[in-house]
C-alpha positions in Angstrom: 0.0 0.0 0.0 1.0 3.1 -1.2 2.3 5.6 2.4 0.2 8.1 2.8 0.7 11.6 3.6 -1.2 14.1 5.4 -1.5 17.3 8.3 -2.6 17.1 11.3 -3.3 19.6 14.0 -4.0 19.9 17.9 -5.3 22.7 20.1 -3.9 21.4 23.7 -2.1 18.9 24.9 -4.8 16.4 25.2 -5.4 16.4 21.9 -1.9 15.9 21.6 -2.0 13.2 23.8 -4.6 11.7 22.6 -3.3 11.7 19.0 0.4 10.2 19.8 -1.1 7.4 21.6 -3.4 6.8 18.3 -0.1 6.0 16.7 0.5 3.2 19.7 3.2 4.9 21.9 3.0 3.7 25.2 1.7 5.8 27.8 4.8 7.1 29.1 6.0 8.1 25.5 3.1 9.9 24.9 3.2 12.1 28.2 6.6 13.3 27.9 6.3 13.7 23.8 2.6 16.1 24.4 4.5 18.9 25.4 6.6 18.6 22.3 3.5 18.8 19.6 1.6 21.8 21.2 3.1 25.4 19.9 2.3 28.8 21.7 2.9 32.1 20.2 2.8 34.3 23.4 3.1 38.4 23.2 4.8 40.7 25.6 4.2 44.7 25.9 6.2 47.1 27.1 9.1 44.9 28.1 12.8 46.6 28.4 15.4 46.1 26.0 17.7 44.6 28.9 14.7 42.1 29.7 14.3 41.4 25.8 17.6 40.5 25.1 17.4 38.0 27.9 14.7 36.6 26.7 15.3 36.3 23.0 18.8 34.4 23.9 17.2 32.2 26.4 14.5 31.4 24.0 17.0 30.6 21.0 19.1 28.5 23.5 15.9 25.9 23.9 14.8 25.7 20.1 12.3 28.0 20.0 12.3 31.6 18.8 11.4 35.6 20.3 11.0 38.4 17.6 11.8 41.9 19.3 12.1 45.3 17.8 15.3 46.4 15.9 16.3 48.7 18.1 16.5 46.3 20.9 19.9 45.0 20.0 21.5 48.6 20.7 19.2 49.8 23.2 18.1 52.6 21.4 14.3 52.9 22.2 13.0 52.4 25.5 10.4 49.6 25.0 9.4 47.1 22.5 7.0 43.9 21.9 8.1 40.7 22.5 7.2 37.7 20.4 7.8 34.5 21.6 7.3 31.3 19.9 7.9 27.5 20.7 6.4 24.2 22.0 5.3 23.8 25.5 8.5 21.7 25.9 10.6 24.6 24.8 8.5 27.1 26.9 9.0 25.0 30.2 12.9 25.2 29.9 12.7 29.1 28.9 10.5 29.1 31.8 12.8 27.8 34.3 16.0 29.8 33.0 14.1 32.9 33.3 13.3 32.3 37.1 17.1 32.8 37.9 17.4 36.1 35.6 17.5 39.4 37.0 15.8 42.7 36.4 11.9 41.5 36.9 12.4 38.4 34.7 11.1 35.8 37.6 7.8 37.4 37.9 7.2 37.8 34.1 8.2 34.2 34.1 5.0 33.6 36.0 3.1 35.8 34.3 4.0 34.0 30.8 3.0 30.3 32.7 -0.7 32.0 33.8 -0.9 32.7 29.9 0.2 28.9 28.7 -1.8 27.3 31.4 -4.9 29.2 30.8 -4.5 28.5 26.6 -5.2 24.9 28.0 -8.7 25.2 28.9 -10.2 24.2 32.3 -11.8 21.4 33.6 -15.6 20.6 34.2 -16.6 22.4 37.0 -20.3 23.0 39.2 -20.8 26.5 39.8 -23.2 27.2 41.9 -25.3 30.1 41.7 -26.3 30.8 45.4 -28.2 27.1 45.7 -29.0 26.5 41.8 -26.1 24.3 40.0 -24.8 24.6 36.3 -21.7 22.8 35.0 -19.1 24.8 33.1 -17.1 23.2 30.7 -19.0 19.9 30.0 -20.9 21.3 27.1 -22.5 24.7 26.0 -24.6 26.5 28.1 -27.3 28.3 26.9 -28.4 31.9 28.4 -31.7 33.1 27.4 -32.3 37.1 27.0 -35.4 38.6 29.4 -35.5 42.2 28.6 -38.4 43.9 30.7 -37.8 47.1 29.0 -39.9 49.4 27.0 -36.9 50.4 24.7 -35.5 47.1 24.2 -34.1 47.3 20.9 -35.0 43.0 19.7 -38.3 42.8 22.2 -39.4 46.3 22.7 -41.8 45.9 25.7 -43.1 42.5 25.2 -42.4 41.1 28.5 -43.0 43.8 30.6 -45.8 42.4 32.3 -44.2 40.1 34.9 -47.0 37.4 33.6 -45.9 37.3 30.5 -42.5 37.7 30.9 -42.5 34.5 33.1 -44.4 32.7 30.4 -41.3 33.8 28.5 -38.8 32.6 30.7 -40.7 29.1 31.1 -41.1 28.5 27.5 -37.0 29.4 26.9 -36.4 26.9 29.5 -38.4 24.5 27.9 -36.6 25.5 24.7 -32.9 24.2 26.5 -32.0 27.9 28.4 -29.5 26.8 31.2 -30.1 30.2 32.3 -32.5 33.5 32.2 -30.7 36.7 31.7 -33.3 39.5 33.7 -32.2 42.7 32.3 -34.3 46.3 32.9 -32.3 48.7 31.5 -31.6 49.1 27.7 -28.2 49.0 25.9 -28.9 49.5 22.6 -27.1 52.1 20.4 -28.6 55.4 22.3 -30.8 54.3 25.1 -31.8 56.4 27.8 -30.1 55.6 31.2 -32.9 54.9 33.9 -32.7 55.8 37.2 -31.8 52.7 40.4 -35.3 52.5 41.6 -37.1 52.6 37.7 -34.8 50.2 36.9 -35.7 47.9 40.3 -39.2 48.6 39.4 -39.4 46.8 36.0 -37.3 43.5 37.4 -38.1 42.9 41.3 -41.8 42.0 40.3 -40.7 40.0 37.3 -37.4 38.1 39.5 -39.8 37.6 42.4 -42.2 35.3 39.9 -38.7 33.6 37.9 -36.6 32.8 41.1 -40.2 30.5 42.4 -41.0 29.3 39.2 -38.1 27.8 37.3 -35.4 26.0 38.2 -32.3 27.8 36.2 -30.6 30.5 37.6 -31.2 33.7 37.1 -28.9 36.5 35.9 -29.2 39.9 36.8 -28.3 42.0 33.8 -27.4 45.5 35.2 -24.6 48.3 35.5 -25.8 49.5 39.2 -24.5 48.0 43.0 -27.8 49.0 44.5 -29.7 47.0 41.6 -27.6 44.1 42.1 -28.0 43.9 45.7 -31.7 44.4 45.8 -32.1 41.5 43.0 -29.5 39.0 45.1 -31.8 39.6 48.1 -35.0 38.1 46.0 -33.3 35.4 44.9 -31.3 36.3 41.7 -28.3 34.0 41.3 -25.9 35.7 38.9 -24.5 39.2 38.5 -24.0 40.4 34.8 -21.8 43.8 35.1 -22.0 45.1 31.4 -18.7 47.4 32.5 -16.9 44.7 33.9 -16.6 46.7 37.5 -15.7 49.7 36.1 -19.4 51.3 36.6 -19.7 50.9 39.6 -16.9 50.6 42.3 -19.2 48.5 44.7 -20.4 45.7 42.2 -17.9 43.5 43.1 -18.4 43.5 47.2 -21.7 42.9 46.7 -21.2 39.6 44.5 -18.6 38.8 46.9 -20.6 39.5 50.0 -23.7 37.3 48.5 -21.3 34.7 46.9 -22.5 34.9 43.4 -20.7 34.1 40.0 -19.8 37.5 38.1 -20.1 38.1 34.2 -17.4 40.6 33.4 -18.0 42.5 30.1 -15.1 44.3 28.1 -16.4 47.5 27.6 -15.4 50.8 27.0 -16.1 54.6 25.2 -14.9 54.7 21.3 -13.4 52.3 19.4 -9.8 52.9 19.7 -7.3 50.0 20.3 -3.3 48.8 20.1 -4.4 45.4 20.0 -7.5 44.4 20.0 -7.8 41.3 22.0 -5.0 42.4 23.9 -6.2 45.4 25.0 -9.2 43.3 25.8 -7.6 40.8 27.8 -5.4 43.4 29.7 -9.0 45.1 30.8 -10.6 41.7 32.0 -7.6 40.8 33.8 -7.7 44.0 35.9 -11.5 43.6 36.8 -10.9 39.9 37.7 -8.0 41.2 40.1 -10.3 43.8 41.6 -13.2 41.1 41.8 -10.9 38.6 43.6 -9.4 41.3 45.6 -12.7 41.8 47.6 -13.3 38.5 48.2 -14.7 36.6 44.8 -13.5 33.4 44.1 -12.1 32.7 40.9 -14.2 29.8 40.2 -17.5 32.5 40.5 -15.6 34.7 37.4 -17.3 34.3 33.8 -15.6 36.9 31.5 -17.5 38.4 28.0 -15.7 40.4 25.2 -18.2 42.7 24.8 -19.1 42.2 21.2 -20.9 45.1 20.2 -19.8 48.0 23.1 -16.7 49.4 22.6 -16.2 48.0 19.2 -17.3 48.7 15.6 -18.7 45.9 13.5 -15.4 44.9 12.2 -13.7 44.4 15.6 -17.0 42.7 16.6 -15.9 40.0 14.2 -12.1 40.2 14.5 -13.1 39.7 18.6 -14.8 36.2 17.4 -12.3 34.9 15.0 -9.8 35.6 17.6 -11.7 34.2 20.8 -9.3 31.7 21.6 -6.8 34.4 22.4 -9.2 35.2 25.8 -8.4 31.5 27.3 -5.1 33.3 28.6 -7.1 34.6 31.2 -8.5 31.1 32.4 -12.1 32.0 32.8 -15.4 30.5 31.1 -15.9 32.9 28.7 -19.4 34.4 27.6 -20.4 35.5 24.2 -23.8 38.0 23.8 -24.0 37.9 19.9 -27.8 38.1 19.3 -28.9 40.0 16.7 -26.2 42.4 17.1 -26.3 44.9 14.2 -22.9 44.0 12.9 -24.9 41.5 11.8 -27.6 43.5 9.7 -24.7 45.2 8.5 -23.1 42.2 7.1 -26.5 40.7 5.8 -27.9 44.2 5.5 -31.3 42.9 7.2 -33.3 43.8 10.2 -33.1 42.5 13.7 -35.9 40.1 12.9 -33.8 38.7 10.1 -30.7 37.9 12.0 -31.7 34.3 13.6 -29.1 33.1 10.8 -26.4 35.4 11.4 -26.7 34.6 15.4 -26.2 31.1 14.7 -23.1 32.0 12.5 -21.7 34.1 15.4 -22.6 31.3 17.9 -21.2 28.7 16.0 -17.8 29.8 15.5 -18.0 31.3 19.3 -18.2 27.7 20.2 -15.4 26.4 18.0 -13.7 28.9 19.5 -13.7 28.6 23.4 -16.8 30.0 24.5 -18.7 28.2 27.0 -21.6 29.8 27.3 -23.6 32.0 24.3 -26.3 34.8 25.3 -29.1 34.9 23.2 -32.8 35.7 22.4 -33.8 32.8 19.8 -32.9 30.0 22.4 -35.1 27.2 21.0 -32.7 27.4 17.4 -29.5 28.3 18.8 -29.8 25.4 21.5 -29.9 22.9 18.5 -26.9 25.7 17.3 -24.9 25.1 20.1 -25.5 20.9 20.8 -24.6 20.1 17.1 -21.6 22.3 17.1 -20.7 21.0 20.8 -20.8 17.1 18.9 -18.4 18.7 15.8 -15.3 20.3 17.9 -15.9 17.1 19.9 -16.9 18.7 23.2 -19.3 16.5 24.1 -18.5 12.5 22.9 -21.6 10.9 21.0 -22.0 7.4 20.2 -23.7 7.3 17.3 
């Protein structure tokens, strides 16, 4: 028989794993040869030329390779980017060289492990959301939209009633929603901010009705402490902080004083970046520290890139094809694409045309990392999100 030839690629090392051993090497063989088959591309900021040129020499010395500035070599600019690139093999000997380097080098050393270890994905975990459970990780969870706003830009002020809006709630449930997403205050392009107690006004009656009459959690979708608080006291199991902490300095002590799981969102005024993602990252990573610095526990973080604050429709889908990148931060991450007018910009249609474009976005969300997707058509992008769970093989079928 003719040998044949052909590529093949992994994402972590047990899919590395798991494809060694399908060539038979022992168990042993395939451990120590994992490392070897996954490669990281890993980026620096603002590192000094003295710390660059460390790190580009201990990075050749392993078999792997760092691109730095030009002007690194003669120190003759104050900063550059660093670049480096190699197996996880390669990175764990860089890793250990650079703990015994001067100038700072130790600590970036750990800094660059958080970033490798995180790119790995996390195990299946319960989270529980102040006494109703969901598991992370095991397969796609599905969070269902609630707006009880008049100037909701998808359901105007459908569900207003607290009646109807928990017929809503039951029949997304029924439709395979893991979770109800309360929100009373719009976000759409221009909405008008409400005041704290218009805001509680709209939700308490409607929470009061969900929290006794179906057995998901329930997010609280809101920007304001005082919201957040009054909601955790009826029952609400989830905070959803649209500025990821930076609205409102007391958001995180009350999520950490009730013990409830925390949706950061990236967001930010204008549309100005360096680097997308990492400018992204860089802004989740400081509201996780601030959330675990008041007592969260890191388990209760979900982070969310934001798509469609901060960020014009072509970041919105530079954010997804580059998804992945957020894994650094070693968080579940949350994706709110729903009939997002990047879409009706691509397709050029209206929001009730964009149940196709939504399960575009949450398709390739899923391929790449997101664990749970925020939507309003939950019934179709359920089926969305279980058949594109079975194709990147997060959940195992026997068929």
């Amino acid at each position: 028989m003719a040998i044949r030839v052909y590529s093949v690629m992994v994402d972590n090392k047990e899919e590395a794993y798991r494809t060694i051993a399908s060539v038979g090497a022992d168990k042993s063989g395939c451990l120590w040869m994992a490392p070897k088959a996954v490669h990281r591309l890993v980026m620096l900021e603002g590192v000094q030329p003295k710390q660059a040129n460390i790190m580009k020499q201990e990075m050749l010395g392993k078999g792997g390779e760092a691109a730095v500035a030009r002007g690194v070599v003669d120190n003759s600019i104050p900063e550059t980017r660093v670049l480096l690139m190699g197996t996880l093999k390669q990175y764990e000997a860089f890793l250990t060289k650079l703990k015994n380097q001067p100038f700072g080098l130790p600590a970036i050393a750990e800094r660059i492990r958080d970033v490798l270890e995180g790119q790995e994905g996390f195990a299946p975990y319960e989270l529980d959301c102040r006494g109703k459970i969901i598991k992370l990780g095991e397969r796609t969870l599905v969070m269902g939209i609630l707006n009880v706003t008049p100037d909701s830009f998808s359901d105007g002020d459908k569900y207003c009633d607290p009646g109807l809006a928990l017929e809503r709630a039951r029949v997304m449930v029924a439709e395979g929603a893991d979770i109800i997403d309360l929100g009373g205050e719009s976000t759409r392009p221009g909405f008008a901010p409400v005041g704290v107690e218009e805001e509680l006004s709209r939700i308490i009656p409607v929470l009061k009705k969900l929290v006794n009459e179906i057995a998901v959690p329930v997010s609280i979708d809101t920007t304001k402490a005082e919201v957040a608080r009054r909601a955790m006291e009826e029952g609400a199991g989830i905070i959803n902080d649209q500025w990821g902490l930076r609205g409102d300095p007391a958001m995180a002590g009350i999520a950490a004083s009730y013990g409830a799981p925390l949706v950061l969102m990236h967001n930010q005024k204008g549309t100005v970046y360096r680097d997308l993602i990492g400018d992204i990252a860089e802004s989740l990573r400081e509201g996780i520290g601030i959330a675990l610095a008041v007592g969260v526990t890191r388990d209760k973080v979900i982070v969310d890139p934001g798509l469609g604050f901060g960020k014009n429709a072509g970041q919105n889908l530079e954010t997804l094809r580059r998804l992945k990148e957020l894994r650094c931060l070693e968080q579940p991450i949350l994706i709110g694409p729903s009939r997002k007018s990047t879409i009706g910009k691509v397709l050029n249609l209206p929001v009730e045309g964009r149940v196709e474009g939504t399960a575009a976005f949450v398709a390739v969300g899923i391929a790449n990392g997101a664990d749970i997707v925020r939507v309003h058509d939950v019934k179709e992008m359920a089926r969305v999100a279980r058949m594109t769970d079975a194709i990147v093989g997060k959940v195992r079928l026997e068929l």
